[in-house]
PyMOL Python script that loads the backbone (N, CA, C, O; Angstrom):
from pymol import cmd

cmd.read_pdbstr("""\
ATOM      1  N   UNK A   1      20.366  -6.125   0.730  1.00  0.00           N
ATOM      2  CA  UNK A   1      21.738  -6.537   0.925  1.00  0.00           C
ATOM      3  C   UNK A   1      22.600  -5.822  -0.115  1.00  0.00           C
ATOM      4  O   UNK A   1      22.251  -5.842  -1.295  1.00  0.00           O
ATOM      5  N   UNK A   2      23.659  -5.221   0.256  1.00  0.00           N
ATOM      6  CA  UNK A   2      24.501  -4.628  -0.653  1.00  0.00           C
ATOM      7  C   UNK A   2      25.620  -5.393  -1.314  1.00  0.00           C
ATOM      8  O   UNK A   2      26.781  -5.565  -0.942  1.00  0.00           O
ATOM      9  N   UNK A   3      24.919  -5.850  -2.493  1.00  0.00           N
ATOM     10  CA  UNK A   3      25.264  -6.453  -3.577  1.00  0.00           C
ATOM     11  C   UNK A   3      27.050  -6.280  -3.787  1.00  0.00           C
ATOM     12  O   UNK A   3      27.723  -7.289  -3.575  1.00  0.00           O
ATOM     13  N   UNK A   4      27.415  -5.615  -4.000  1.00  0.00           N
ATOM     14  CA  UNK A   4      29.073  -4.548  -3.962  1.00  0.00           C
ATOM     15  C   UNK A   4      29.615  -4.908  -3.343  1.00  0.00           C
ATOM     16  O   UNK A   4      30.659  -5.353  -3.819  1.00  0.00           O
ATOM     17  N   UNK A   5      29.487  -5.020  -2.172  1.00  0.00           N
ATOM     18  CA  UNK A   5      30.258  -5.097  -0.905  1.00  0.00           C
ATOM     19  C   UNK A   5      30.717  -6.665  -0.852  1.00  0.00           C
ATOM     20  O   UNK A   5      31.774  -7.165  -0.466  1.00  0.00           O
ATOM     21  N   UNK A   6      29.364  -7.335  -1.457  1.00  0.00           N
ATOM     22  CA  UNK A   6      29.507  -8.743  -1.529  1.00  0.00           C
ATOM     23  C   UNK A   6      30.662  -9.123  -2.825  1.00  0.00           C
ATOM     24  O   UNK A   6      31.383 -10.115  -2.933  1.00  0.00           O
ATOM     25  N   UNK A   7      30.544  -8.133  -3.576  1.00  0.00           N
ATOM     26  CA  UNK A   7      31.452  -8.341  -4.311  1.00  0.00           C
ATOM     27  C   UNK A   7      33.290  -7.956  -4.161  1.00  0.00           C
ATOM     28  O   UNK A   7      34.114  -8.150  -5.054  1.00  0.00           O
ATOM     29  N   UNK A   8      33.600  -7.320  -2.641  1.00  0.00           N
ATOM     30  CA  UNK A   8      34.775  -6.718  -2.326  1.00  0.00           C
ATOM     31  C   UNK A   8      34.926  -5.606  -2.782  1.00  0.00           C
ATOM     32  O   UNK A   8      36.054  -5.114  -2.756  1.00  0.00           O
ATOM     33  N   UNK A   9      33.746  -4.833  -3.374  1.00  0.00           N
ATOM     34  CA  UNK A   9      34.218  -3.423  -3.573  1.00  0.00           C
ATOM     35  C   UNK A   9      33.841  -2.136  -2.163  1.00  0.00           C
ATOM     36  O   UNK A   9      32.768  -1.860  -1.627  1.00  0.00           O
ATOM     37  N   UNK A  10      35.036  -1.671  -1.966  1.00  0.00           N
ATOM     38  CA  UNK A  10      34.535  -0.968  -0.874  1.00  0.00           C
ATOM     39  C   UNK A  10      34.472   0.812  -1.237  1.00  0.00           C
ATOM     40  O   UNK A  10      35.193   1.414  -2.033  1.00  0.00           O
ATOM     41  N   UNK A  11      33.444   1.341  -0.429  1.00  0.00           N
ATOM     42  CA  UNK A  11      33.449   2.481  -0.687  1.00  0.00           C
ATOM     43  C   UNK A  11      32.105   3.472  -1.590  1.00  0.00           C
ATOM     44  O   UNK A  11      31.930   4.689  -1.651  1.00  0.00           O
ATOM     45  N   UNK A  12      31.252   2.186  -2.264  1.00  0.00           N
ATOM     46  CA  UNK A  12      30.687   1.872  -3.119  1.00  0.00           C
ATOM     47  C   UNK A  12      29.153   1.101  -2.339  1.00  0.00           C
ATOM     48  O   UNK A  12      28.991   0.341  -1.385  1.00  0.00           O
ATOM     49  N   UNK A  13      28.394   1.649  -3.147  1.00  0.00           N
ATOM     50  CA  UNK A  13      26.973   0.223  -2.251  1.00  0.00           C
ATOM     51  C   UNK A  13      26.493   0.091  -3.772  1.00  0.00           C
ATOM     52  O   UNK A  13      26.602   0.832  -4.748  1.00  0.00           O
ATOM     53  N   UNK A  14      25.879  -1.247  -3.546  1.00  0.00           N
ATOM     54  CA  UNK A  14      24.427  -1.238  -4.988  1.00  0.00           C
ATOM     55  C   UNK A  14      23.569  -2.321  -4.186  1.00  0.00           C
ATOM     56  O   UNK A  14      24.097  -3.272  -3.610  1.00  0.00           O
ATOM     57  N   UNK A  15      22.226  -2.089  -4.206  1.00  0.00           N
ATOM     58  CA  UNK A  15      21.148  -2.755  -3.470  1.00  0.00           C
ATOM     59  C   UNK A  15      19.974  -2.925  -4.974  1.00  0.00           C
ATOM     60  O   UNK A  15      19.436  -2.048  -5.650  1.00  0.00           O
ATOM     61  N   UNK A  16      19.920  -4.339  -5.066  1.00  0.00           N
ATOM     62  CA  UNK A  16      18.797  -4.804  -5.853  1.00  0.00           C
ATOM     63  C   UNK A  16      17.685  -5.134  -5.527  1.00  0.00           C
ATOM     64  O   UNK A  16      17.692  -5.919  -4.579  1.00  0.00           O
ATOM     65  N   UNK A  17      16.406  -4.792  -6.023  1.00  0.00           N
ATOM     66  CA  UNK A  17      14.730  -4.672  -5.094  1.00  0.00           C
ATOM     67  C   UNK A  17      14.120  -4.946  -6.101  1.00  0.00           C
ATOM     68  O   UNK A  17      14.393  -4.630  -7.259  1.00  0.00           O
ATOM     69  N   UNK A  18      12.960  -5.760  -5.572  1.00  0.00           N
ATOM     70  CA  UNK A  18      11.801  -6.007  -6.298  1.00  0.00           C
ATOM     71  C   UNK A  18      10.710  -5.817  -5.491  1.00  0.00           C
ATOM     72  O   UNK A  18      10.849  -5.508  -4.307  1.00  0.00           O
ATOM     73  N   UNK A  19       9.251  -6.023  -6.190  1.00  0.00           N
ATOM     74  CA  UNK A  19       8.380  -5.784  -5.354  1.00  0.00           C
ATOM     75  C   UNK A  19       6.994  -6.298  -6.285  1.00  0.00           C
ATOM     76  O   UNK A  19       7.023  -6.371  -7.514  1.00  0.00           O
ATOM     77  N   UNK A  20       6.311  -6.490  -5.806  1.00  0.00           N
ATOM     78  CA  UNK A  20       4.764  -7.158  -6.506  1.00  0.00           C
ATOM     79  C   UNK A  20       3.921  -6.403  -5.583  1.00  0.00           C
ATOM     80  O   UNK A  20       3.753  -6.506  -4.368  1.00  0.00           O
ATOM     81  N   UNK A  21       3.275  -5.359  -6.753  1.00  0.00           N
ATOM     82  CA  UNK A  21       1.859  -4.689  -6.615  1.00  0.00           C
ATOM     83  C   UNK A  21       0.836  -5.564  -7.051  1.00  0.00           C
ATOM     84  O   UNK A  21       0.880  -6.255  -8.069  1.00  0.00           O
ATOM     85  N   UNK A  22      -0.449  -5.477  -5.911  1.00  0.00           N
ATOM     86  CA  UNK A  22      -1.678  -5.452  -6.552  1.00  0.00           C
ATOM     87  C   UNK A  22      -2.722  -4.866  -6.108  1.00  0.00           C
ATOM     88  O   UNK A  22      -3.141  -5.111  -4.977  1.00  0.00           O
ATOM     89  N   UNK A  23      -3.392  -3.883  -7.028  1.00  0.00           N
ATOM     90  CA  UNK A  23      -4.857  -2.692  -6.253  1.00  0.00           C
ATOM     91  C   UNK A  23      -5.651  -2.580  -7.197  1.00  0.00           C
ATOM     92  O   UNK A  23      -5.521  -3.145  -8.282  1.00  0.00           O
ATOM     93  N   UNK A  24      -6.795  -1.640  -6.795  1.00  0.00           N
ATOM     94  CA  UNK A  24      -8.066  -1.481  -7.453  1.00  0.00           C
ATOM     95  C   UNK A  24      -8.433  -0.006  -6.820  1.00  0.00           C
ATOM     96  O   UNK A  24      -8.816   0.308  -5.692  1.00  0.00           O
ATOM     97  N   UNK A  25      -8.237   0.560  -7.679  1.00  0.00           N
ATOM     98  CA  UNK A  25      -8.396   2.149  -6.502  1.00  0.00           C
ATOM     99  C   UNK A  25      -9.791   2.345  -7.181  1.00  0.00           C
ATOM    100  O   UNK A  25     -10.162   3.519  -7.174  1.00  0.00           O
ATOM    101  N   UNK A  26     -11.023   1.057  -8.024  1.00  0.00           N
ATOM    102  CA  UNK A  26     -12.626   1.525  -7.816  1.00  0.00           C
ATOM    103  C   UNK A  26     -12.941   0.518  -6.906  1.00  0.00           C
ATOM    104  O   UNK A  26     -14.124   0.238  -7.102  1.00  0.00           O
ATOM    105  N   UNK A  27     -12.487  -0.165  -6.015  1.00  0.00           N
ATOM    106  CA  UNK A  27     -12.866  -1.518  -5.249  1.00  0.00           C
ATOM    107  C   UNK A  27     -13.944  -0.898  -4.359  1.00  0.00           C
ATOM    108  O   UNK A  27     -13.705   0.188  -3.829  1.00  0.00           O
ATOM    109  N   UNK A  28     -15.029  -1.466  -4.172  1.00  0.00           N
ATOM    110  CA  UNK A  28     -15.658  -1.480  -3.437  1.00  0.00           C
ATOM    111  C   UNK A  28     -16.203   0.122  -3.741  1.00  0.00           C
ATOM    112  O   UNK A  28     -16.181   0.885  -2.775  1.00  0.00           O
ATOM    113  N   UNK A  29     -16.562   0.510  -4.711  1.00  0.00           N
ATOM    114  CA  UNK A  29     -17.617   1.952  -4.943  1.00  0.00           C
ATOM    115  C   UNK A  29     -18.749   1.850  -4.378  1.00  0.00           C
ATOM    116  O   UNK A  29     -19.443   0.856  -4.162  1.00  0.00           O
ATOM    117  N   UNK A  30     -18.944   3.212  -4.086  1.00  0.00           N
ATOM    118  CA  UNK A  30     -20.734   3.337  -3.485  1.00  0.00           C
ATOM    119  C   UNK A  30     -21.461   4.250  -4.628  1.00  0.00           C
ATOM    120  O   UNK A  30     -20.970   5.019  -5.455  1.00  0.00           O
ATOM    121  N   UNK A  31     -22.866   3.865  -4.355  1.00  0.00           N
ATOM    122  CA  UNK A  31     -23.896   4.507  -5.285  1.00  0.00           C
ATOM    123  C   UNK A  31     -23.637   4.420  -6.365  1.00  0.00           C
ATOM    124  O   UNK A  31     -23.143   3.361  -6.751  1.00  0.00           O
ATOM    125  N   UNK A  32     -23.859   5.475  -7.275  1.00  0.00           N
ATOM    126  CA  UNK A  32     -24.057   4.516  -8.341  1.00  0.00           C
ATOM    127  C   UNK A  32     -22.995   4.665  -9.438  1.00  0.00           C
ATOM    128  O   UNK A  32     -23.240   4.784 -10.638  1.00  0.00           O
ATOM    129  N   UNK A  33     -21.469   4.636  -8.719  1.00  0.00           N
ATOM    130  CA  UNK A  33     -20.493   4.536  -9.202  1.00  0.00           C
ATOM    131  C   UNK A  33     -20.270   3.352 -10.087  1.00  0.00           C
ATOM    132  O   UNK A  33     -21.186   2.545  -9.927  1.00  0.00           O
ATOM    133  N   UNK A  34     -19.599   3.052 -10.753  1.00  0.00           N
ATOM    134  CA  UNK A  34     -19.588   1.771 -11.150  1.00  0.00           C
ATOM    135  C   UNK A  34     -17.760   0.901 -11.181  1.00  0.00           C
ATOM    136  O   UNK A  34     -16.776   1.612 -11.382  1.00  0.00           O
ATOM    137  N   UNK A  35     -17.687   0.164 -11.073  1.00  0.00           N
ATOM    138  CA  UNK A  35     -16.257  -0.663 -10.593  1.00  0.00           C
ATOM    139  C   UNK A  35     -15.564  -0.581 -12.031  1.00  0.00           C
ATOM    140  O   UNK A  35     -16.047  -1.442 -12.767  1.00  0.00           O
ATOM    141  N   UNK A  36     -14.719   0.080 -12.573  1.00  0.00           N
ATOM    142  CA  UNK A  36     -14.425  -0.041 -14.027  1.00  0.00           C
ATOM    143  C   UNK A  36     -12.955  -1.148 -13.632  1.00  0.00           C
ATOM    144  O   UNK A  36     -12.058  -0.944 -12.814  1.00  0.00           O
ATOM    145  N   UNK A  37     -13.175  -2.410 -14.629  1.00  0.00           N
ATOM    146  CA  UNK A  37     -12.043  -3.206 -14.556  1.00  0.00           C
ATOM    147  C   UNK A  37     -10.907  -2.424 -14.828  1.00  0.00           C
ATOM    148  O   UNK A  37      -9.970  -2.708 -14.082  1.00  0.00           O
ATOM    149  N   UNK A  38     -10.656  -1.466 -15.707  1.00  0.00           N
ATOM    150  CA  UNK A  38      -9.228  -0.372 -15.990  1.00  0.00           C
ATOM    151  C   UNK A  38      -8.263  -0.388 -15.019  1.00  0.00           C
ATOM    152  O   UNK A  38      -7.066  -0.665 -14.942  1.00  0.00           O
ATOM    153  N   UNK A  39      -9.318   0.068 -14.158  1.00  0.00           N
ATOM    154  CA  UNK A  39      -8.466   0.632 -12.334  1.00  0.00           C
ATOM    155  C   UNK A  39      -8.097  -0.460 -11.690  1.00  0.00           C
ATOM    156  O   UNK A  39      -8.092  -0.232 -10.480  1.00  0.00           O
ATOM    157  N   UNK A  40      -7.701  -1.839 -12.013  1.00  0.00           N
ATOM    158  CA  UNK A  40      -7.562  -2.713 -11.137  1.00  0.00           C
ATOM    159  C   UNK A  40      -6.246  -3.285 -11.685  1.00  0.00           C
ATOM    160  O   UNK A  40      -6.311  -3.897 -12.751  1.00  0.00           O
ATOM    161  N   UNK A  41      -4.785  -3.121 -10.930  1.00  0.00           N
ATOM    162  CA  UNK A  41      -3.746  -3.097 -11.400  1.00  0.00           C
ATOM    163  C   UNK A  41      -2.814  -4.295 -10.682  1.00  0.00           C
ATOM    164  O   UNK A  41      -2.986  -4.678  -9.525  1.00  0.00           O
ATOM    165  N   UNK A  42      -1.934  -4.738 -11.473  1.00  0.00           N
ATOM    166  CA  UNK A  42      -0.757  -5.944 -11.410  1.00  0.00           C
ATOM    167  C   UNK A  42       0.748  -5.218 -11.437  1.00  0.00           C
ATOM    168  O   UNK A  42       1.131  -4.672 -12.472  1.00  0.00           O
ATOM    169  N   UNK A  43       1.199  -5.234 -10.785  1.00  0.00           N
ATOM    170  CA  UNK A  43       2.858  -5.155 -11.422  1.00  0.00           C
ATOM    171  C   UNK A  43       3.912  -5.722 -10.605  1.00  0.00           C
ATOM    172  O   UNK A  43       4.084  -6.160  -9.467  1.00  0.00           O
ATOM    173  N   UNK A  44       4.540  -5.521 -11.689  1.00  0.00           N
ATOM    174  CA  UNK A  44       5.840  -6.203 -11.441  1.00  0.00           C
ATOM    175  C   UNK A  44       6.932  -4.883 -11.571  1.00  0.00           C
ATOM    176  O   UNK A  44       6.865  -3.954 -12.376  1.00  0.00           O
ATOM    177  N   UNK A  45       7.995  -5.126 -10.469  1.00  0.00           N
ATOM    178  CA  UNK A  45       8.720  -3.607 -10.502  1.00  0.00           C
ATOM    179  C   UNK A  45      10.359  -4.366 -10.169  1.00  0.00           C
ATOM    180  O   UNK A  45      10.459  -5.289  -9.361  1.00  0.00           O
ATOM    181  N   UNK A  46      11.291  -3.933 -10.758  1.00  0.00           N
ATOM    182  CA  UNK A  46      12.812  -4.577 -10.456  1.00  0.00           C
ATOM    183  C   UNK A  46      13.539  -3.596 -10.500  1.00  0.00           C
ATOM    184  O   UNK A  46      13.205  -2.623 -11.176  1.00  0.00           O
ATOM    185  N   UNK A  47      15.051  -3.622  -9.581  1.00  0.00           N
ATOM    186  CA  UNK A  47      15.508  -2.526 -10.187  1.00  0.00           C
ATOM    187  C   UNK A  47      16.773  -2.597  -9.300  1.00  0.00           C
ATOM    188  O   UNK A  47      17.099  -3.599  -8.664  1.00  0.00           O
ATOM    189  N   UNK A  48      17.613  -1.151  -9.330  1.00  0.00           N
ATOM    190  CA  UNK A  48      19.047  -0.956  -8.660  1.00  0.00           C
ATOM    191  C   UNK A  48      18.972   0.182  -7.461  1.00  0.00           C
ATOM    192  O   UNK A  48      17.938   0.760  -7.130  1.00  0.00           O
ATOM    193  N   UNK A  49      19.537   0.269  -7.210  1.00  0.00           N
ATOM    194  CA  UNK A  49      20.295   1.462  -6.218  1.00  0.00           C
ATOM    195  C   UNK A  49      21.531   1.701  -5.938  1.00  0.00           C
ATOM    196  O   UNK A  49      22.082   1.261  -4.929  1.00  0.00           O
ATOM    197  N   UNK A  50      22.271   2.661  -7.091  1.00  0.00           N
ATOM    198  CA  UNK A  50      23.729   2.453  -6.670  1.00  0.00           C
ATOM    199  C   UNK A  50      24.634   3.439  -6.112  1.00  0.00           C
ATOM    200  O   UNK A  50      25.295   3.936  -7.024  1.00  0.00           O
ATOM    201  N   UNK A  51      24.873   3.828  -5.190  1.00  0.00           N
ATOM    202  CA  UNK A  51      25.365   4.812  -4.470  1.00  0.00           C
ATOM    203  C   UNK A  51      27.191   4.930  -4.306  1.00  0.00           C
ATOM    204  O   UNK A  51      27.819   4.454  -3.360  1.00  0.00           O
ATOM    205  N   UNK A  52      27.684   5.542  -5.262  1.00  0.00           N
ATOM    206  CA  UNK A  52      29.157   6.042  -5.677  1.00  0.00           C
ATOM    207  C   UNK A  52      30.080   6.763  -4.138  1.00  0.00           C
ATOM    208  O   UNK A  52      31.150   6.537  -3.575  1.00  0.00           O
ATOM    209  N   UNK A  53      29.036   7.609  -3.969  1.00  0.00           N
ATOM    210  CA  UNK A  53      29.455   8.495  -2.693  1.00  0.00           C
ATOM    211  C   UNK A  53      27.568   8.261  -1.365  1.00  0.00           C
ATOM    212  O   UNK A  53      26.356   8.144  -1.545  1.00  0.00           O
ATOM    213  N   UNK A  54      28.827   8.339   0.162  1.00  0.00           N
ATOM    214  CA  UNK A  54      27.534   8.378   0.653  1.00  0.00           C
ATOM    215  C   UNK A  54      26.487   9.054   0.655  1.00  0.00           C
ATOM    216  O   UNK A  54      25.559   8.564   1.299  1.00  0.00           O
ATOM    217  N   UNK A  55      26.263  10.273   0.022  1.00  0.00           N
ATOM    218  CA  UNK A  55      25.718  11.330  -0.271  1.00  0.00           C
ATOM    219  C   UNK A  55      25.246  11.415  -1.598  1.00  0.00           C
ATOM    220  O   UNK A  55      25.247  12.597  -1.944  1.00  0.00           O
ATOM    221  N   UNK A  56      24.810  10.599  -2.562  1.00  0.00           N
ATOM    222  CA  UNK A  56      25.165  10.042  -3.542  1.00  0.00           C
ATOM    223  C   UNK A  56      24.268   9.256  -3.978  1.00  0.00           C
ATOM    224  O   UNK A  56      24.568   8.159  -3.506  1.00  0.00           O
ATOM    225  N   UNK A  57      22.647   9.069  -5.061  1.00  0.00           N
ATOM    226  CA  UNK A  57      22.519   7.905  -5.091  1.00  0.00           C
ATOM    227  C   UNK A  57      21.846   7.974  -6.248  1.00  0.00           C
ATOM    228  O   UNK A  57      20.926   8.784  -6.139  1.00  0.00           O
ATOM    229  N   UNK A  58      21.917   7.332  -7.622  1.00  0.00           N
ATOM    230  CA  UNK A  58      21.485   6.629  -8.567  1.00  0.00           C
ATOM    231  C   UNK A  58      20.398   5.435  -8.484  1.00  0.00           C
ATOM    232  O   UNK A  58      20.522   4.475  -7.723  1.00  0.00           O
ATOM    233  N   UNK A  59      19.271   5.634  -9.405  1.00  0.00           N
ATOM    234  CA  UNK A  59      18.514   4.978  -8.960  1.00  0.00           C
ATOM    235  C   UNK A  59      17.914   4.154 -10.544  1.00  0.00           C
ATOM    236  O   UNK A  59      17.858   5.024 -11.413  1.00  0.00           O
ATOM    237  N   UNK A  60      17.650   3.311 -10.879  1.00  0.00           N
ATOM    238  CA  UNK A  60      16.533   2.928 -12.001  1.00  0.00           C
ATOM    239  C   UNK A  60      15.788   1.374 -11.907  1.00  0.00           C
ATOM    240  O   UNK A  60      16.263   0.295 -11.552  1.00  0.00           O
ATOM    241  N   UNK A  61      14.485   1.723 -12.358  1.00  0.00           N
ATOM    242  CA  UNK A  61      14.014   0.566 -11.838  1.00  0.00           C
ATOM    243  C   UNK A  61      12.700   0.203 -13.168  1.00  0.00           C
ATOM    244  O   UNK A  61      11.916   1.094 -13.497  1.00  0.00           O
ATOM    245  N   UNK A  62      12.655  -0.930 -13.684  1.00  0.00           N
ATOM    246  CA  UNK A  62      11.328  -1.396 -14.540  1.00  0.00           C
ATOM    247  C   UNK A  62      10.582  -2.046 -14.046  1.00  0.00           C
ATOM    248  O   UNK A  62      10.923  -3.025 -13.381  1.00  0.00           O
ATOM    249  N   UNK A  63       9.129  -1.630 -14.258  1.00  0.00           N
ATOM    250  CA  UNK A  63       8.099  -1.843 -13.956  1.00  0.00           C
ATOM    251  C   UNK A  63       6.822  -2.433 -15.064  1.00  0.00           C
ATOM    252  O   UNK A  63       6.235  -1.578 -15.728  1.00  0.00           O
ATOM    253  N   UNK A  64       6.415  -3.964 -15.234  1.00  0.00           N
ATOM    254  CA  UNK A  64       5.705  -4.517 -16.020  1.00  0.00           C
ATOM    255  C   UNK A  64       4.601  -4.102 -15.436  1.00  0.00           C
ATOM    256  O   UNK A  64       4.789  -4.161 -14.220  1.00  0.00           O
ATOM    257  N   UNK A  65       3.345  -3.639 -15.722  1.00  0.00           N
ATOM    258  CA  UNK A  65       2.072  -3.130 -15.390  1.00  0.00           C
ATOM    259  C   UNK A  65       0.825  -3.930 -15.846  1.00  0.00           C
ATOM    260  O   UNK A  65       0.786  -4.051 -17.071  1.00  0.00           O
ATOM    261  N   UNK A  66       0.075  -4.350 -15.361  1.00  0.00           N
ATOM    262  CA  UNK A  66      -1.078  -5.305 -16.313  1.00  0.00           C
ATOM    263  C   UNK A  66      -2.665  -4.164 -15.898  1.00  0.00           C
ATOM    264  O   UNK A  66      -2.923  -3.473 -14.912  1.00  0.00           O
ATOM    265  N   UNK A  67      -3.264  -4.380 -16.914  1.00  0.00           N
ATOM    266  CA  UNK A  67      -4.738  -3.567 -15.683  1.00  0.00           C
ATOM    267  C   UNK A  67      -5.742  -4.676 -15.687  1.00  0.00           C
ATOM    268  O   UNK A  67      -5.267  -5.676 -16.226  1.00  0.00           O
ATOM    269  N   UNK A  68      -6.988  -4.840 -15.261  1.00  0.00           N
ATOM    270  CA  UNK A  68      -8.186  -5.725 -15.461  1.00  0.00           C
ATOM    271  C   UNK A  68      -8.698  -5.982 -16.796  1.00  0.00           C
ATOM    272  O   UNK A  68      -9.563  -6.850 -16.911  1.00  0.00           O
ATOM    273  N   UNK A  69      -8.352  -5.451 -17.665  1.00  0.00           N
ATOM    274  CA  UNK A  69      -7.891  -5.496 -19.167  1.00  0.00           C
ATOM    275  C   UNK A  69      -7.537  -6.044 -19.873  1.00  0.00           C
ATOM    276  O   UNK A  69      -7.996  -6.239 -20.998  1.00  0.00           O
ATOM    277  N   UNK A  70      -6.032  -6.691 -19.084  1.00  0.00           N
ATOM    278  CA  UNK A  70      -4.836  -7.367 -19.609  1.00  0.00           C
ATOM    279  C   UNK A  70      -4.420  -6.490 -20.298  1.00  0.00           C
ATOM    280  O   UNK A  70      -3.757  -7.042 -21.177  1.00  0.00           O
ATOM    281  N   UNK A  71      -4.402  -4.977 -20.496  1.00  0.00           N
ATOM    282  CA  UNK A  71      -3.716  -4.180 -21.521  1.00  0.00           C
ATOM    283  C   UNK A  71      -2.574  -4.002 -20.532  1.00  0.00           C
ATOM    284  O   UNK A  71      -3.051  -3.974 -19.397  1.00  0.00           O
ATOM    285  N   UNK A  72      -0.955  -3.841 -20.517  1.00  0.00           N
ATOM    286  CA  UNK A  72       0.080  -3.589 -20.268  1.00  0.00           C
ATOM    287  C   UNK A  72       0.775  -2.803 -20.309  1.00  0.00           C
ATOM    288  O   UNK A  72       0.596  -2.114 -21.313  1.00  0.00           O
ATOM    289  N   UNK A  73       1.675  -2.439 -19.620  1.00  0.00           N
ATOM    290  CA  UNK A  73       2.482  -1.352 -19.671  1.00  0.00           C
ATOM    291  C   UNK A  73       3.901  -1.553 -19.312  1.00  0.00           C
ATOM    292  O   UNK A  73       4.083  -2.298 -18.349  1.00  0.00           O
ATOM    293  N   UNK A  74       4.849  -1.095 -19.827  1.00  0.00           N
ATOM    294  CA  UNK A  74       6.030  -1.414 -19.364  1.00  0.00           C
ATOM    295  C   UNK A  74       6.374   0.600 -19.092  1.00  0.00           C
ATOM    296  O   UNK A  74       5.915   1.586 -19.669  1.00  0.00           O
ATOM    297  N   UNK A  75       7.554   0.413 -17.749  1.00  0.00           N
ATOM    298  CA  UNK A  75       8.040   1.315 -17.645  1.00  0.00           C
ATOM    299  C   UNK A  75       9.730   1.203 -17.068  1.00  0.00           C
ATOM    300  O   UNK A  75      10.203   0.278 -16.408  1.00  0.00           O
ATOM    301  N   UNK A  76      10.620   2.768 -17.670  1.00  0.00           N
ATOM    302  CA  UNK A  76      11.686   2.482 -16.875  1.00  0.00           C
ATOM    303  C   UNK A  76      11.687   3.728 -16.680  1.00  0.00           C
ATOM    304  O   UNK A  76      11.341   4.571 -17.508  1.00  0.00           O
ATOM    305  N   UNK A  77      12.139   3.963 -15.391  1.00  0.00           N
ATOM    306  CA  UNK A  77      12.288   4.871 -14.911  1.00  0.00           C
ATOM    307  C   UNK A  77      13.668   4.974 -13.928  1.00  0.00           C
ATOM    308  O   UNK A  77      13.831   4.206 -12.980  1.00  0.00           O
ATOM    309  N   UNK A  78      14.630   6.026 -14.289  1.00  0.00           N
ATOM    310  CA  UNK A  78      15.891   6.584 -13.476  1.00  0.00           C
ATOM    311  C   UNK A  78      15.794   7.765 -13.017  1.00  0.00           C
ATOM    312  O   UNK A  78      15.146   8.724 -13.436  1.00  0.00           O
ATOM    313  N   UNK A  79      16.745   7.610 -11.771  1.00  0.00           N
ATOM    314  CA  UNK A  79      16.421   9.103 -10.931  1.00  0.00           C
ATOM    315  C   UNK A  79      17.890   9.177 -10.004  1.00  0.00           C
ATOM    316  O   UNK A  79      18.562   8.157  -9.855  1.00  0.00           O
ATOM    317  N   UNK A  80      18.184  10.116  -9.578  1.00  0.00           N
ATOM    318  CA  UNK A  80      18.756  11.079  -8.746  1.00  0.00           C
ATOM    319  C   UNK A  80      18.469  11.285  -7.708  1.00  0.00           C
ATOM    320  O   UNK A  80      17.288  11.606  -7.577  1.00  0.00           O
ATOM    321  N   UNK A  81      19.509  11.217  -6.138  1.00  0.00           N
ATOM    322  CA  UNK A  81      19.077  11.630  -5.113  1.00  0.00           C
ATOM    323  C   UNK A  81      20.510  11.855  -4.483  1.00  0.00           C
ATOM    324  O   UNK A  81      21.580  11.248  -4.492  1.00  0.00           O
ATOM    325  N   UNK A  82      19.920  13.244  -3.825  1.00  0.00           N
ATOM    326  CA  UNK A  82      21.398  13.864  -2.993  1.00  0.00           C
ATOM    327  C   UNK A  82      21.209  14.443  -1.595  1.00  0.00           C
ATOM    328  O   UNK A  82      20.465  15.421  -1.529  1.00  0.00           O
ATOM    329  N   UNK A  83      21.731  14.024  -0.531  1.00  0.00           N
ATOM    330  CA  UNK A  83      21.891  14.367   0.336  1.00  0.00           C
ATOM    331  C   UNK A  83      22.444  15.624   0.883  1.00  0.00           C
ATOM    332  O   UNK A  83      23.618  15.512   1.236  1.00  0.00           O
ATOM    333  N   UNK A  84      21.914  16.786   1.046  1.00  0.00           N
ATOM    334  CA  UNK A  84      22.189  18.084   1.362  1.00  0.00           C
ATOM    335  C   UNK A  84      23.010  18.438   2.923  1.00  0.00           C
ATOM    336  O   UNK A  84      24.065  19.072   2.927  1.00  0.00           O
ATOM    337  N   UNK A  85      22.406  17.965   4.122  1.00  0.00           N
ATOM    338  CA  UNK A  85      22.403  18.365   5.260  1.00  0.00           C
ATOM    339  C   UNK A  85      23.493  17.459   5.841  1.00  0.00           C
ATOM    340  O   UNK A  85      23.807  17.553   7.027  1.00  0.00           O
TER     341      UNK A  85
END
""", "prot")
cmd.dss("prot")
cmd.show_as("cartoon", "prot")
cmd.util.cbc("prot")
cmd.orient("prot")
């Protein structure tokens, strides 16, 4: 839902997202691989999308990370995207 718009600004979008990961990219190994708890991941991810022009879009989003570990990670990450065609 575009957050902005809800606010009476026109011309303008911003869309707020979340999302809940959870994987294991050793799940279920064969032979004599072994399942390392490391690879088995939690997160938590929040963030914006705010688009100035339609062609146009700003992006940043944090991401809390856990592994089978409980060791953690936090990330933020911003980005850029432009519409060419």
């Amino acid at each position: 839902m575009d957050v902005l718009s809800l606010a009476g600004v026109r011309g303008q979008s911003g869309f707020v997202f979340a999302r809940v990961d959870a994987y294991d990219t050793m799940w279920k190994t064969q032979g004599n691989v072994s399942d390392n708890p490391a690879w088995e991941k939690r997160a938590l991810t929040a963030g914006v999308n705010y688009k100035p022009h339609p062609q146009l879009v700003l992006k940043g989003q944090y991401s809390h990370r856990v592994n089978g570990h409980d060791l953690s990670e936090n990330t933020l990450s911003l980005g850029l995207g432009v519409v060419v065609f």
